[in-house]
Backbone as a ProteinNet text record, in pm:
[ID]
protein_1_A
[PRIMARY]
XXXXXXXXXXXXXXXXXXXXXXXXXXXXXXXXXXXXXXXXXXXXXXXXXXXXXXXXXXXXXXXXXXXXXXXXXXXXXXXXXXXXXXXXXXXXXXXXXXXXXXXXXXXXXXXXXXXXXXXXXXXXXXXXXXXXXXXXXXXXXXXXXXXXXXXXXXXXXXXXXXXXXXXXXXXXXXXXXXXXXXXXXXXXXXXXXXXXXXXXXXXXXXXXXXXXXXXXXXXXXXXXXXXXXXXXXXXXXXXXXXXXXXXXXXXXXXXXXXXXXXXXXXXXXXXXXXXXX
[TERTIARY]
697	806	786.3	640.9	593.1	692.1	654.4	703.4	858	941.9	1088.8	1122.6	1062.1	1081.5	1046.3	922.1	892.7	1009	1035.6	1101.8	1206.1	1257.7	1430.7	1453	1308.1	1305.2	1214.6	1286.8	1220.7	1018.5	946.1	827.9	829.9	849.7	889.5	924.2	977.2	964.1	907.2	788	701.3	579.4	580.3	458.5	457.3	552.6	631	576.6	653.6	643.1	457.2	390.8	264.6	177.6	231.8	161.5	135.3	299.9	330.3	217.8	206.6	99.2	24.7	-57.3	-232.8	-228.5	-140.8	-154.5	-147.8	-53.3	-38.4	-151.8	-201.7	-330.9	-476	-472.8	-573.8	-549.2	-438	-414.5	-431	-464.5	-506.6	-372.7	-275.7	-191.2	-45.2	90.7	172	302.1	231.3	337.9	395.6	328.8	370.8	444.6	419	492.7	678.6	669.2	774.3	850.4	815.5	856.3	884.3	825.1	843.9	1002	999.2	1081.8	1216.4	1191.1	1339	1380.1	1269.2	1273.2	1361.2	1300.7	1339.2	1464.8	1609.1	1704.7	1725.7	1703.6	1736.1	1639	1500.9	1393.9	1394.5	1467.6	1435.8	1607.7	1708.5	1813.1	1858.5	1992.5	2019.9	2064.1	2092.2	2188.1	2146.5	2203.3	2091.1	2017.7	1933.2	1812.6	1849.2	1946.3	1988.6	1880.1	1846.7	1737.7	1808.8	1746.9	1787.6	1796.3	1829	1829.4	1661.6	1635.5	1450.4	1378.6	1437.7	1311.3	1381.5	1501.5	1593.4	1440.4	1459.5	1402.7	1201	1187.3	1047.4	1001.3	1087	1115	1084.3	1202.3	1219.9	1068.2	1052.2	906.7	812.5	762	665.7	703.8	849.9	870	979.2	977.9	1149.8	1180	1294.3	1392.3	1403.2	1329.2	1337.5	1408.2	1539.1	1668.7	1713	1605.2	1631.8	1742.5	1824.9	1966.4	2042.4	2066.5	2134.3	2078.8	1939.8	1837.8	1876	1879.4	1884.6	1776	1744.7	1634	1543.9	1623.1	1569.3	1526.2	1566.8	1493.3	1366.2	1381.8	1263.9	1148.7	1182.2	1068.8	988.3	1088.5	1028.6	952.8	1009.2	890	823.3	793.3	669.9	548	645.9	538	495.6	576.5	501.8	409.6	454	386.1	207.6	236	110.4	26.5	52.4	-46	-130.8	-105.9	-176.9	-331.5	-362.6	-530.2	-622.9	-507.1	-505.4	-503.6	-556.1	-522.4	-419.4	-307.5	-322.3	-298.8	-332.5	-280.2	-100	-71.1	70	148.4	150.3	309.3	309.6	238	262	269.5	247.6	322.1	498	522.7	640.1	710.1	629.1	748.6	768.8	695.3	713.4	846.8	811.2	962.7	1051.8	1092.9	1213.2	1300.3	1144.6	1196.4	1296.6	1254.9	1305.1	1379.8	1430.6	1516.5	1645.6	1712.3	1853.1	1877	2010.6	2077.8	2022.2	2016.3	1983.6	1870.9	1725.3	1624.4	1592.9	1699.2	1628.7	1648.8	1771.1	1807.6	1714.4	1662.9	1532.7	1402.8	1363.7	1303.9	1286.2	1407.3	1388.5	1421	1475.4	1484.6	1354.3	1208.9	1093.4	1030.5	1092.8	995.9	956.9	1001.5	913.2	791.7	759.3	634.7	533.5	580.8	450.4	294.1	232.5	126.7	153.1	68.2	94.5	220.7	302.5	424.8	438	327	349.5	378.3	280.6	296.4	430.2	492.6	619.6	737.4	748.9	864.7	892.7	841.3	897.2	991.6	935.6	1052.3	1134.9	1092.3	1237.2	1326.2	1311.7	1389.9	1480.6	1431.8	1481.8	1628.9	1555.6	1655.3	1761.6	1750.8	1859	1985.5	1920.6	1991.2	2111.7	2032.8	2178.3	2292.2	2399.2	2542.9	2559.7	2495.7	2510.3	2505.3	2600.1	2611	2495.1	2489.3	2442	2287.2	2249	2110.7	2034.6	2171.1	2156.6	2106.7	2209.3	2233.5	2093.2	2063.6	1910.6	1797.6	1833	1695.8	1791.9	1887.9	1972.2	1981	2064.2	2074.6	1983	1958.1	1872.2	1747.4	1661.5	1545.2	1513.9	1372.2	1286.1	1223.4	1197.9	1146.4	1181.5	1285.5	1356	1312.7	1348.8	1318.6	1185.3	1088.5	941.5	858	923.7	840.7	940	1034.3	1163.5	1116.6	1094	1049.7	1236.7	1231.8	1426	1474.3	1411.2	1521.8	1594.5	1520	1575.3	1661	1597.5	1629.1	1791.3	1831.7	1952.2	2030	1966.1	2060.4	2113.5	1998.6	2034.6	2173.2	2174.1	2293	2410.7	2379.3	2557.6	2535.1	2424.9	2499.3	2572.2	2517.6	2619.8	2767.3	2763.7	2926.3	2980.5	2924.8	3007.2	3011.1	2950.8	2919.4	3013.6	3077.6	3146.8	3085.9	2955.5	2875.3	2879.4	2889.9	2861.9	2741.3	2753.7	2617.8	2589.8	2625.8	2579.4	2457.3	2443	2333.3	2189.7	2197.2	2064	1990.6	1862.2	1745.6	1739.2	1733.2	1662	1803.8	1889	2003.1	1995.6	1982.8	1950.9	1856	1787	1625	1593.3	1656.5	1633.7	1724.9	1859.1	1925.8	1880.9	1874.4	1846.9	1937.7	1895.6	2025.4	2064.6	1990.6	2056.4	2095.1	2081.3	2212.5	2328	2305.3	2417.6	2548.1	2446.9	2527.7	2569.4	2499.5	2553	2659	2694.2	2802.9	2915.9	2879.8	3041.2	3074	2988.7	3047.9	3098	3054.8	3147.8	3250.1	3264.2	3418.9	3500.8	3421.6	3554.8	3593	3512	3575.8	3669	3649.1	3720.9	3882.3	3872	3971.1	4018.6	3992.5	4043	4089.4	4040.1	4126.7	4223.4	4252.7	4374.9	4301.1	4171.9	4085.5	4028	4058.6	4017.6	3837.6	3805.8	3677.7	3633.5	3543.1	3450.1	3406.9	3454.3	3415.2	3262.5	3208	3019.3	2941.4	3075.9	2986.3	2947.6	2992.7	2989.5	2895.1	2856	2735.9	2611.6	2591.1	2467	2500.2	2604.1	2637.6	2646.6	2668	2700.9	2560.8	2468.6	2333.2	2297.6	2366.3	2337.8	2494.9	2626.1	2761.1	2753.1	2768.2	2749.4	2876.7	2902.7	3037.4	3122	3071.7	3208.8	3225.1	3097.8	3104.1	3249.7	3210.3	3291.2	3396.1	3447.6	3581.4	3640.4	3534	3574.5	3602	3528.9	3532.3	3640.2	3709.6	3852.7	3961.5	3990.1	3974.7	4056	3957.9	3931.5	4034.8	3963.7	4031	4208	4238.1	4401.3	4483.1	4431.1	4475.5	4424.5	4305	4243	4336.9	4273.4	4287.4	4230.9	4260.6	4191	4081.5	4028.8	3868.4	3798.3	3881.8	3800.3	3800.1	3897	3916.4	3778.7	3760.5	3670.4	3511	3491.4	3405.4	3353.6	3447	3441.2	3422.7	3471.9	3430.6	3274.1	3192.7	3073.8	3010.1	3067.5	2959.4	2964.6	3066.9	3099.6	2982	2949	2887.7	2732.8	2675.1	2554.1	2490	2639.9	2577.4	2502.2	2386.7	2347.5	2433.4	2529	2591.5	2705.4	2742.2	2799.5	2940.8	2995.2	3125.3	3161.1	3038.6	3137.8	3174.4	3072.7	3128.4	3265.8	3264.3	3446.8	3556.8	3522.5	3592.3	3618.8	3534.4	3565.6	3635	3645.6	3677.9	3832	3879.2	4024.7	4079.9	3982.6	4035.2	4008.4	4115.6	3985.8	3995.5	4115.7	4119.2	3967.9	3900.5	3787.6	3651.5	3651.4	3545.7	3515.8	3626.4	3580	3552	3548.6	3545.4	3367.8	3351.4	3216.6	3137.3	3197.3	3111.2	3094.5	3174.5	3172	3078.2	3054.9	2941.1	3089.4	3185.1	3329.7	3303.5	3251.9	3255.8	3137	3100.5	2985.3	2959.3	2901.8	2863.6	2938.1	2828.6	2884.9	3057.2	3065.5	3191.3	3325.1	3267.1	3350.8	3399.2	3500.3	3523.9	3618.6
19332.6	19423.5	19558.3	19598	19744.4	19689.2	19598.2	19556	19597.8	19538.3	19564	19699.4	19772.1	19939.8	20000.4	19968	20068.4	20008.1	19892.4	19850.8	19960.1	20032.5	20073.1	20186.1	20267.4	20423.9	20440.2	20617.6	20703.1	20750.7	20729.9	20760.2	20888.1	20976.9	21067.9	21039.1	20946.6	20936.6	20868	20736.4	20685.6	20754.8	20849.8	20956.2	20996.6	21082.4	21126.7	21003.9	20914.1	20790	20798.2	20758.8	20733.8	20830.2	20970.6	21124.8	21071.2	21053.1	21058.8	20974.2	20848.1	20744.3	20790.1	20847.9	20845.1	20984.6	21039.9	21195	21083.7	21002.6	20960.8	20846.4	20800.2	20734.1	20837.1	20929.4	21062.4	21110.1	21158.6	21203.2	21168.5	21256.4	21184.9	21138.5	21206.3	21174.6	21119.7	21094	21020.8	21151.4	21261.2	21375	21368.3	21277.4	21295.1	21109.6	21049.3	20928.9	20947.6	21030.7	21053.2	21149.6	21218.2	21322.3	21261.1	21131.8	21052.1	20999.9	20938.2	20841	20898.1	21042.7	21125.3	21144	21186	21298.7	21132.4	20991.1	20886.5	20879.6	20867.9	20826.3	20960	21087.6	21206.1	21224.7	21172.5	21151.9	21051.5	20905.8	20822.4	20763.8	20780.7	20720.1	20603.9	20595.6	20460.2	20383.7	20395.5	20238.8	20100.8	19974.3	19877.4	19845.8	19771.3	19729.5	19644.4	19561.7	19509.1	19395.9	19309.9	19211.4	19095.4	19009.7	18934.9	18809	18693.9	18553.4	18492	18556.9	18526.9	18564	18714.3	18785	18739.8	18642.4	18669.6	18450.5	18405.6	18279.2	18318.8	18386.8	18435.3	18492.3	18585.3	18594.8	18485.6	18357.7	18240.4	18201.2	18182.6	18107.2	18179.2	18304.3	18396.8	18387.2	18365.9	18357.9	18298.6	18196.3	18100.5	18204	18197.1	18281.8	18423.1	18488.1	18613.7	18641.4	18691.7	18686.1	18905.7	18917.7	19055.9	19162.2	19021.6	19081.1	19225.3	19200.3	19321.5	19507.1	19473.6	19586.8	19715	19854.9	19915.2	19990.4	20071	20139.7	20215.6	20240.4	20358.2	20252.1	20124.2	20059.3	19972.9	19991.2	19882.5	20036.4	20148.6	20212.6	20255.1	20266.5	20305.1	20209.2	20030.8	19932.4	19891.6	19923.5	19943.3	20019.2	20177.9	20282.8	20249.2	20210.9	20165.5	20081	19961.6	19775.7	19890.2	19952	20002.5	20054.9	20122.4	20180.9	20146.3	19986.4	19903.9	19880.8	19904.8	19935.4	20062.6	20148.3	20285.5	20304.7	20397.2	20423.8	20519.1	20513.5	20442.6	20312	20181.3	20042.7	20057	19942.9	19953.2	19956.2	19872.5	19838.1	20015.1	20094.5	20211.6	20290	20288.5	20350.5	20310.6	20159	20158.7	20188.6	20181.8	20173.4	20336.8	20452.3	20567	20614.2	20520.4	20535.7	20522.1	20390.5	20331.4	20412	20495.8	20603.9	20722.2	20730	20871.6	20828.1	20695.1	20696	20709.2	20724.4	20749.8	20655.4	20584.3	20449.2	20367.2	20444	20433	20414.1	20462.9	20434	20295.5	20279.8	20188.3	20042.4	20081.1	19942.7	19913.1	19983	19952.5	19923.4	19988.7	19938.5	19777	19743.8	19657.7	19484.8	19566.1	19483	19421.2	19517.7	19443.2	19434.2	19328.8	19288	19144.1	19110.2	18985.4	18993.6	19153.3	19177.1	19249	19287.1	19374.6	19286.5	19368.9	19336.1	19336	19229.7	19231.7	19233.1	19072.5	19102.7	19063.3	18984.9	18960.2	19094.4	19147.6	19293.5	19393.8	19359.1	19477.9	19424.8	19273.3	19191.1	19314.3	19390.4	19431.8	19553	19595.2	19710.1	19618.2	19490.4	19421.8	19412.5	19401.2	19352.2	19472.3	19591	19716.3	19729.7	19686.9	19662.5	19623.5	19473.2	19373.6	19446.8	19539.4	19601.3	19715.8	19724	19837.8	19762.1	19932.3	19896.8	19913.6	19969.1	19957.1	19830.9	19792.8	19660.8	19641.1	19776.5	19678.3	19699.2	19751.8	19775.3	19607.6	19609	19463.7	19359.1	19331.8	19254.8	19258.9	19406	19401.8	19326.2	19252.7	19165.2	19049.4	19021.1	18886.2	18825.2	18861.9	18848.2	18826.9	18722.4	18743.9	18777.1	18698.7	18753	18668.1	18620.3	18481.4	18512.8	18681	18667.8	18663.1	18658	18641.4	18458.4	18357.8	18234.5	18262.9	18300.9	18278.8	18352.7	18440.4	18572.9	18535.8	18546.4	18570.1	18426.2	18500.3	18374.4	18312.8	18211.3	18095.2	18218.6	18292	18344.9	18447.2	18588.9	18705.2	18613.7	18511.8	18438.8	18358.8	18328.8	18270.9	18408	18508.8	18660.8	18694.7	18700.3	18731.1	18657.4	18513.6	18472.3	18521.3	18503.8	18560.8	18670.9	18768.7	18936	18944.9	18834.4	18823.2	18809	18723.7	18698	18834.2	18889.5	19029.9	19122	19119.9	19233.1	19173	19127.9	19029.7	19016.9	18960.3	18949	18817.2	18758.3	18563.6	18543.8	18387.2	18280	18242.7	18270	18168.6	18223.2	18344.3	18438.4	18439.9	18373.6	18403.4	18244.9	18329.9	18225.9	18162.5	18022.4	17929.9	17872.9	17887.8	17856.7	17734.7	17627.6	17495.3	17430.1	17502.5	17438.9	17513.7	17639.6	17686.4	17656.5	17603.9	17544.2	17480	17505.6	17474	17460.8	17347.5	17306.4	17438.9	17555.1	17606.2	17758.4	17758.2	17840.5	17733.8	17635.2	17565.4	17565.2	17556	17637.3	17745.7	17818.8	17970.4	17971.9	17942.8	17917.4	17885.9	17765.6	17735.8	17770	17819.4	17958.2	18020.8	18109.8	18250.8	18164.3	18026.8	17972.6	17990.2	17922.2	17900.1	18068.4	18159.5	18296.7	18370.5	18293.2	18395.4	18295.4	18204.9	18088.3	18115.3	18163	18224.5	18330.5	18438.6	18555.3	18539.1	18447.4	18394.9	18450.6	18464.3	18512.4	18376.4	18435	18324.4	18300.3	18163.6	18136.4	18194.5	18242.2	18206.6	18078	18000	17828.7	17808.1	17941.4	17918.6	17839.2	17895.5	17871.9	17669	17604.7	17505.6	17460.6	17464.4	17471.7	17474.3	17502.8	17556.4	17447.4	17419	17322.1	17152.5	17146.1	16991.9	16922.1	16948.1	16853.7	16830.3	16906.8	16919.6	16836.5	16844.5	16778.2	16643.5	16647.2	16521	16570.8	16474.4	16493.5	16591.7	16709.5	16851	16898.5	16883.5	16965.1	16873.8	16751.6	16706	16687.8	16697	16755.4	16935.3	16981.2	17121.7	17086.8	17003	16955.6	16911.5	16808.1	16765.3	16855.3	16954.5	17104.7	17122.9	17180.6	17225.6	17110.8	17030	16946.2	16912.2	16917.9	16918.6	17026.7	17129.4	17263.1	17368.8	17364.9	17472.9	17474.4	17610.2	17617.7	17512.1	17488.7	17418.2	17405	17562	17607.3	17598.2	17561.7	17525.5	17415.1	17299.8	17172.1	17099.4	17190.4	17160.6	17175.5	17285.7	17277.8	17166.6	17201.3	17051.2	16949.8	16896.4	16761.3	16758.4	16907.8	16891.7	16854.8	16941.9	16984.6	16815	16726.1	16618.1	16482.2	16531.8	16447.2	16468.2	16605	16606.2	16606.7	16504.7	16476.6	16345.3	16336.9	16208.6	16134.3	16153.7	16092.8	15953.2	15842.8	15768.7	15797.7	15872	15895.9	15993.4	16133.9	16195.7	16124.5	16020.5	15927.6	15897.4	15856	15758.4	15876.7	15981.7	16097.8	16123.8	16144.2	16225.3	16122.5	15971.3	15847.7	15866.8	15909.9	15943.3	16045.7	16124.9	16191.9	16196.4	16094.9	15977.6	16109.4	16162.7	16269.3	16356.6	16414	16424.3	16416.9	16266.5	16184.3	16162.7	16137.6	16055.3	16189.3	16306.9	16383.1	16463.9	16460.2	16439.5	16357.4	16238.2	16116.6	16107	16151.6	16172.9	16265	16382.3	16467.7	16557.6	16576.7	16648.5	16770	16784.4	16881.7	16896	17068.5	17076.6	17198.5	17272.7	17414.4	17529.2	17493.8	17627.4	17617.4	17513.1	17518.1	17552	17587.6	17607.7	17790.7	17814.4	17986	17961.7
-10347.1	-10376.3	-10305.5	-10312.9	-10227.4	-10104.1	-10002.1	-9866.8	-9836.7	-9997.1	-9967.5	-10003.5	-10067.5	-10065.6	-9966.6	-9928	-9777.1	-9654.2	-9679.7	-9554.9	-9531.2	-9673	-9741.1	-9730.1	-9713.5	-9715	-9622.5	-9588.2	-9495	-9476.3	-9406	-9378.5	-9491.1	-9468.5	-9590.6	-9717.8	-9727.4	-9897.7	-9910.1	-9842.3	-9836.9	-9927.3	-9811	-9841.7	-9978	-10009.8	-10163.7	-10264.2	-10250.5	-10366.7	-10320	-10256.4	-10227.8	-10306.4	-10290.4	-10348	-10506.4	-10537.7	-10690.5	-10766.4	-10672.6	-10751.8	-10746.1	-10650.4	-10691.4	-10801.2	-10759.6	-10864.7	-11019.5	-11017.9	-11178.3	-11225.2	-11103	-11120.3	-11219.7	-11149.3	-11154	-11291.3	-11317.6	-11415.9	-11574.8	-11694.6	-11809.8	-11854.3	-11852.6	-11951	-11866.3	-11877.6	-11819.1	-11818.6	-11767.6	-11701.2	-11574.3	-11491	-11362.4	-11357	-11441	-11449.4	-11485.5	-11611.5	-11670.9	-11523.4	-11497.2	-11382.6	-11273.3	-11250.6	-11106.4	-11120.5	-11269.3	-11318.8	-11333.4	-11342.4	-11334.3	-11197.3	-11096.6	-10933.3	-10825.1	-10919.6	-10784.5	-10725.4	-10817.9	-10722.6	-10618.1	-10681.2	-10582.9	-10450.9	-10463	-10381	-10286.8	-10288.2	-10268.4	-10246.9	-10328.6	-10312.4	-10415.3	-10495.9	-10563.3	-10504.1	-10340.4	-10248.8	-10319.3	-10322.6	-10340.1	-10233	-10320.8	-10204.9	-10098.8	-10090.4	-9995.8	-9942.5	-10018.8	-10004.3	-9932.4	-9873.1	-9774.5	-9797.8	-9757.9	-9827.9	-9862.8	-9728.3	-9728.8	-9806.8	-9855.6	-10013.4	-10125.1	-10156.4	-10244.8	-10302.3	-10141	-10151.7	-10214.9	-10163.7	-10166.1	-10343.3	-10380.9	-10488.9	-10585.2	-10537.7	-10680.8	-10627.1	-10491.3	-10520.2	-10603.9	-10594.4	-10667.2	-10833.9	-10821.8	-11008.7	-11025	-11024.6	-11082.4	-11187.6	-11135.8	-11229.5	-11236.5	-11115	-11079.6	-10936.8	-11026.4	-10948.5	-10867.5	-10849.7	-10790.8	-10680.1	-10659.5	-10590.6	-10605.3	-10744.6	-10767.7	-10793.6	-10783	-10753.1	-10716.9	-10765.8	-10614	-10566.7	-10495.6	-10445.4	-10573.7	-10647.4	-10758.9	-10841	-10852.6	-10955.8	-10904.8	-10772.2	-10749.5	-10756.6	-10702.6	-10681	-10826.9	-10944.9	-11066.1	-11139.1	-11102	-11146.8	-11089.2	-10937.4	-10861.9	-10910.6	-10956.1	-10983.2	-11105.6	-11213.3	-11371.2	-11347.1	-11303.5	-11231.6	-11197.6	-11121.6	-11016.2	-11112	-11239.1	-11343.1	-11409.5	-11427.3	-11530.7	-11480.4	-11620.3	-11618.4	-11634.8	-11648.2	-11707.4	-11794.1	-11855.9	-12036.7	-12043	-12162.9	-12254.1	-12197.6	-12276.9	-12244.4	-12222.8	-12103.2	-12057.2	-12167.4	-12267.9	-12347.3	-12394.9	-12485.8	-12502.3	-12404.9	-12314.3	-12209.1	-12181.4	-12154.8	-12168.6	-12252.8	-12406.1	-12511.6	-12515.3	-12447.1	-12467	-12355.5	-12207.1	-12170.8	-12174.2	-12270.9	-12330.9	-12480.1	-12532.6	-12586.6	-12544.6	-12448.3	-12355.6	-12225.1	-12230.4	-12092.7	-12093.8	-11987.2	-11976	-11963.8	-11932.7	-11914.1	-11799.1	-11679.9	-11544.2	-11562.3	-11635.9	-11623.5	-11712.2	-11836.4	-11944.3	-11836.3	-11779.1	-11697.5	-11597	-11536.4	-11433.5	-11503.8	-11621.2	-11726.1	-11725.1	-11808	-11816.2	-11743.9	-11630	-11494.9	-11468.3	-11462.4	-11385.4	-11517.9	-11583.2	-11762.3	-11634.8	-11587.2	-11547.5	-11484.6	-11376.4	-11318.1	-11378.7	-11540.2	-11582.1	-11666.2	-11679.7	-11752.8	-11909.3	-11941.7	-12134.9	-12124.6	-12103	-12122.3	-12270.4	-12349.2	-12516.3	-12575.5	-12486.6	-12614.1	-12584.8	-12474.5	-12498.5	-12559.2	-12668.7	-12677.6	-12803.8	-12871.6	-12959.3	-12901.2	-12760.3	-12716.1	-12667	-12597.4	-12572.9	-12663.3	-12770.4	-12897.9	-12953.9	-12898	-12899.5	-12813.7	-12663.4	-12622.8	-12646.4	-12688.6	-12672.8	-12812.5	-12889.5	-12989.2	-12909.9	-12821.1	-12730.3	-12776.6	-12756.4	-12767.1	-12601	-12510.3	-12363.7	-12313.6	-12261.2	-12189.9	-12054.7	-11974.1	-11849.6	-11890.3	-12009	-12071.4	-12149.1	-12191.8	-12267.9	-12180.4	-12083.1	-11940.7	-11831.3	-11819.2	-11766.7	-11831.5	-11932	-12006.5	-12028.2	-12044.5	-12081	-11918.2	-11845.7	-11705.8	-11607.8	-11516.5	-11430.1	-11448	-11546.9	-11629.7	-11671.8	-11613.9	-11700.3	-11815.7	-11817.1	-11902.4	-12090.1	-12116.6	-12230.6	-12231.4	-12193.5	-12182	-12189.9	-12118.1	-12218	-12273.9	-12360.3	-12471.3	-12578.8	-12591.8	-12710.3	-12806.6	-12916.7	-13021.4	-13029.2	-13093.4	-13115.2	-13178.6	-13333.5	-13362.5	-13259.2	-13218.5	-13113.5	-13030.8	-12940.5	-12833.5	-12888.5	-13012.1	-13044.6	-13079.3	-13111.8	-13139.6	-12989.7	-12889.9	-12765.3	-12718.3	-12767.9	-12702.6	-12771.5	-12847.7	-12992.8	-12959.7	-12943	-12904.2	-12774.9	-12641.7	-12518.1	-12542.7	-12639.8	-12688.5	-12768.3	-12814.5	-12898.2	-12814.8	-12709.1	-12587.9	-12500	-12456.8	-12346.8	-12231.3	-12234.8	-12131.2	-12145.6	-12007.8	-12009.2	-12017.4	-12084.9	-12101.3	-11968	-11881.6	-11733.8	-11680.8	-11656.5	-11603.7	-11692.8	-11786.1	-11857	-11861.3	-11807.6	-11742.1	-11855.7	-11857.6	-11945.6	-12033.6	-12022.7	-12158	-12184	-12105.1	-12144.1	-12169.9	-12158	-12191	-12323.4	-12349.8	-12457.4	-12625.2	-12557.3	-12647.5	-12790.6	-12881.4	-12991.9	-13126.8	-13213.8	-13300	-13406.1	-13428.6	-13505	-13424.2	-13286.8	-13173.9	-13212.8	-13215	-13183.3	-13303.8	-13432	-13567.1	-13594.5	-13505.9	-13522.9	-13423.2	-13326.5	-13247.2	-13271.3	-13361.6	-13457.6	-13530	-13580.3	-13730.8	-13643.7	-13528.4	-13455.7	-13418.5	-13329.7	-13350.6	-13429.2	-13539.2	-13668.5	-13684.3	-13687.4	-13739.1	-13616.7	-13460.4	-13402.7	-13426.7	-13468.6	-13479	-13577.4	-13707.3	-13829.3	-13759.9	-13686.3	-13691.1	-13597.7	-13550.8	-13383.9	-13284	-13281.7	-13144.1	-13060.5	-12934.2	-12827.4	-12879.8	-12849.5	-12828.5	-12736	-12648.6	-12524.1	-12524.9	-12402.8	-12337.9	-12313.3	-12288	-12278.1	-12386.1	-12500.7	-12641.5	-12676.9	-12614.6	-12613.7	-12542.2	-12426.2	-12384.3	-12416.8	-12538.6	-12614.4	-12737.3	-12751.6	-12888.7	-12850.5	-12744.1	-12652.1	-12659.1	-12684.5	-12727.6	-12806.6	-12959.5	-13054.5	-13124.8	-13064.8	-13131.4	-13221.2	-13298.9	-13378	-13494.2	-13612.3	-13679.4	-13655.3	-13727.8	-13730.3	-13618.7	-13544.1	-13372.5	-13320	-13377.5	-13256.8	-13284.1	-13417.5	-13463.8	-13405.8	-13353.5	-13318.3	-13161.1	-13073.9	-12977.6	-12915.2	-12997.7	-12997.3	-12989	-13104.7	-13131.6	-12951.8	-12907.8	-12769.2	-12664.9	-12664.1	-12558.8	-12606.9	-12689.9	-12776.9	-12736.6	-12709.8	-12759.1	-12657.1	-12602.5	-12533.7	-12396.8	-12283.6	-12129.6	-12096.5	-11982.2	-11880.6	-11836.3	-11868.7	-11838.7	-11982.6	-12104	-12240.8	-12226.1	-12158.6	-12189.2	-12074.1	-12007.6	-11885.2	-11991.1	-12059.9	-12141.4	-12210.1	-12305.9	-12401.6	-12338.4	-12245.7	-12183.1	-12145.4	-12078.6	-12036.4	-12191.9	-12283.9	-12374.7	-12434.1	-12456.5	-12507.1	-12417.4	-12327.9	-12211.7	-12182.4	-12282.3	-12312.1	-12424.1	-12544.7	-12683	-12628.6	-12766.3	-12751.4	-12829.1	-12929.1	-13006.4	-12953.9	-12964	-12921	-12980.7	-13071.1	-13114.1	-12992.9	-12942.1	-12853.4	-12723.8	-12671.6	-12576.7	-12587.6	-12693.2	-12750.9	-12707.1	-12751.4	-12758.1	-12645.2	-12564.3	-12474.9	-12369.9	-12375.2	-12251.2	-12362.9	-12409	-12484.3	-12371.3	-12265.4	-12213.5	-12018.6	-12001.3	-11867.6	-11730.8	-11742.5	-11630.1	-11629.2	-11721.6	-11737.7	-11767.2	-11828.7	-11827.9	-11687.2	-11573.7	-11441.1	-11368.7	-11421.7	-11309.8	-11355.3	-11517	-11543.3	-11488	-11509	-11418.9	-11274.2	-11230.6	-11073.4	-11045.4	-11143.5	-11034.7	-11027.1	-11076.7	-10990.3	-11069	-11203.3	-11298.5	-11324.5	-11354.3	-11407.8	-11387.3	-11493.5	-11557.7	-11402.8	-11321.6	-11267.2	-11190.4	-11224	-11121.1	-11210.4	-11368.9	-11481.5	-11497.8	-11471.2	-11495.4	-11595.7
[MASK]
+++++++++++++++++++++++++++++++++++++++++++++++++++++++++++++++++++++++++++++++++++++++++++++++++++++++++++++++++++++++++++++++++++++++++++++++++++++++++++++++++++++++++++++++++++++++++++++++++++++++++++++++++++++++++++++++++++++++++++++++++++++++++++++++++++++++++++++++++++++

């Protein structure tokens, strides 16, 4: 990551960012950390980083599921400079959890952008959990989004809140690392309760929500399932058919060959998650 920052900035702010570390290396206490963490985008610039197909590939190899695209300069340089501290006293997580105390929006989001490269990532899940409590969306999104590490720190319960708070936040299920592997039968109950209530109040579903319930559909699901395919868009009816096609249950089979325009296009390979908006 050092490689794609120096590539991005001036010999001069090289130097600068270079100063700042060893001074905050040296130093007892985390004055010149906090001070770095404010001076970067004006020092250094917020453009994005502008990463290339090759670091974008280099990346997934170093960490499946570390999706760093949307980056910009100010965030890679501030979880470089945190990343670079560890092994210093105090131990990292109190160090982070003291900046997550005191950050601005702009910083919490770079924060918690590089949760996949730090040290002791067990020990900072309780400021993650802090996080995921924001009413700030792209704060939320910096740990839901593009982030392995929620898929492997987040015990089921946080990890099933994380998804139902995406839905109250209007942030999509597609972007967050692990959703299918993490799927579990009682996300999948909590899902249809928020159905039935946005369905009691005449509120649209979100079509993601099925996704998370389609491995788990068996009786009532698949009465809600039907539900959907009767009545929904095109892009719910497209749902339901996936979610109907990754029960193990043999009733949603029945169900869903009631609806052959999209059984054959499941079966074909024609349909499937991402090609669903």
């Amino acid at each position: 990551m050092q490689q794609w920052l120096f590539n991005r900035i001036e010999a001069e702010q090289r130097r600068w960012f270079d100063a700042q570390l060893s001074a905050a290396r040296a130093e007892q206490g985390d004055r010149i950390l906090f001070i770095t963490f404010g001076l970067v985008p004006r020092r250094l610039g917020k453009q994005p980083l502008g990463l290339t197909g090759d670091d974008l590939a280099a990346a997934e190899a170093c960490l499946p599921g570390w999706r760093p695209d949307r980056w910009s300069v100010a965030d890679a340089a501030r979880i470089l400079f945190l990343a670079s501290l560890h092994g210093r006293r105090p131990d990292f997580s109190s160090r982070f959890g003291s900046l997550c105390q005191t950050a601005e929006m702009a910083e919490a989001v770079a924060l918690y952008r590089g949760l996949p490269l730090y040290p002791e990532p067990a020990d900072i899940e309780p400021w993650v959990g802090e996080g995921l409590r924001t009413n700030m969306r792209s704060v939320f999104e910096a740990i839901a989004h593009e982030n392995p590490y929620p898929m492997h720190y987040l015990d089921t319960h946080r990890w099933n809140h994380m998804v139902l708070k995406a839905l109250f936040v209007g942030s999509r299920l597609a972007p967050i690392e692990g959703l299918d592997e993490r799927a579990n039968e009682e996300l999948a109950r909590i899902l249809r309760d928020f159905a039935h209530e946005r369905w009691a109040a005449g509120r649209p579903v979100p079509f993601e929500i099925w996704r998370c319930v389609g491995p788990f559909a068996r009786g009532g699901a698949l009465g809600d399932l039907e539900r959907v395919l009767e009545s929904g868009t095109t892009t719910e009816q497209q749902a339901a058919a996936l979610a109907l096609a990754a029960s193990p249950d043999v009733d949603a089979k029945v169900l869903l060959q009631r609806f052959p325009v999209l059984a054959s296009a499941v079966e074909n390979g024609m349909l499937e998650w991402a090609g669903v908006q």
